[in-house]
FIZABA-595914 format. One line per 4 residues: number of its first residue (from 1); for each residue x, y, z of C-alpha. Coordinates in steps of 0.1 Angstrom, whole numbers, plus 5000, padded with zeros to 4 digits. Each point is the difference from the previous one (the first is absolute). Layout:
N
NUM = X,Y,Z  ...
REM end
This chain:
115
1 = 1458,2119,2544  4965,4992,4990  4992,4972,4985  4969,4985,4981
5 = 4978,4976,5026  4999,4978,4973  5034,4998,4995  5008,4997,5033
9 = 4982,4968,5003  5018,4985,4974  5032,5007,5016  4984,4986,5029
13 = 4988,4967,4982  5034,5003,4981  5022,4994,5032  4976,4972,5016
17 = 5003,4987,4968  5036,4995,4997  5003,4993,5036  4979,4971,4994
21 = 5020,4989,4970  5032,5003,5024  4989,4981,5030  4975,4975,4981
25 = 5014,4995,4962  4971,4981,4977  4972,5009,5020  4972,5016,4979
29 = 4990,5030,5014  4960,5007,4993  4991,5027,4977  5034,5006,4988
33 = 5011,4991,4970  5025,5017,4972  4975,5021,4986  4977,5007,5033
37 = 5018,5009,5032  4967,5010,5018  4990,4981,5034  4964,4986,5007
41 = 5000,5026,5032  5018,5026,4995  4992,5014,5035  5020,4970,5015
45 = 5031,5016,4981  4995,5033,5014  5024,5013,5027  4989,5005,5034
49 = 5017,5014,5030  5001,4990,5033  5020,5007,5030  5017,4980,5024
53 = 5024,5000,5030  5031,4978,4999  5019,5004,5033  4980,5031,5011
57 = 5004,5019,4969  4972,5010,4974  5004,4993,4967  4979,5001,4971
61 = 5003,4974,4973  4984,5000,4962  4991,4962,4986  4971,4989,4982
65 = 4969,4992,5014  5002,4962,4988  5035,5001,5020  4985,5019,5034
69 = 4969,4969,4999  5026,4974,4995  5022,5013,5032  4969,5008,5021
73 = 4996,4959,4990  5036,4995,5010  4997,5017,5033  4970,4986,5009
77 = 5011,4965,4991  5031,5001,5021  4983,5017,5025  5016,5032,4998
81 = 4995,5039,5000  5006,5014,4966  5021,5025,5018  5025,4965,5013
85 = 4999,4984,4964  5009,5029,4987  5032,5006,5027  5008,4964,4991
89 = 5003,5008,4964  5017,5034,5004  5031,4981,5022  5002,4973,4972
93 = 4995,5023,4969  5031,5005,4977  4985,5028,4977  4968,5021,5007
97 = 4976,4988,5020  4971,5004,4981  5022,4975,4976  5005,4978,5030
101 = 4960,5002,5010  4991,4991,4956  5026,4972,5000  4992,4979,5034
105 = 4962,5005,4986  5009,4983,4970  5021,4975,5014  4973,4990,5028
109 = 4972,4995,4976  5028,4986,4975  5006,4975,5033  4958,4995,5002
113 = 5000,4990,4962  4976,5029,5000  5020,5011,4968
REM end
């Protein structure tokens, strides 16, 4: 199915959006509004893949490139592969694990009043 780039970034937007609204009800998201659902950088909305090995298998996981920096942050911070972090996450997860990664980066900068 092809769809329009520009479309597809608001979809993209779209979900952080809501995701936001779930985890973090009330908080203002910059350059959103009712009648302008456009981000201040786009590019930190687009998806980017990366792959990884959890428990000697290589996967390849889609998230945003605002959600990759954050983890890389994570990792680093708790002194930990991306690779590990991301085995931790994939025993714990419930639903998808791109889900689980978005969630636990919300709730750790929710956790850092970063949000």
């Amino acid at each position: 199915m092809n769809m329009n780039p520009e479309r597809e970034e608001d979809i993209t937007f779209n979900i952080i959006l809501a995701l936001v609204q779930i985890f973090l009800p009330g908080l203002t998201v910059p350059g959103a509004d009712a009648t302008n659902t456009r981000m201040y950088d786009i590019e930190d909305a687009q998806l980017k893949k990366h792959s990884v090995t959890i428990s000697g298998h290589r996967t390849s996981i889609s998230l945003e490139a605002c959600f990759w920096r954050h983890l890389r942050a994570i990792a680093k911070e708790r002194e930990l592969s991306i690779n590990e972090l991301v085995r931790q996450l994939d025993e714990a997860r419930a639903g998808s694990l791109s889900g689980a990664i978005r969630a636990f980066v919300l709730q750790n900068l929710e956790k850092k009043g970063r949000l």
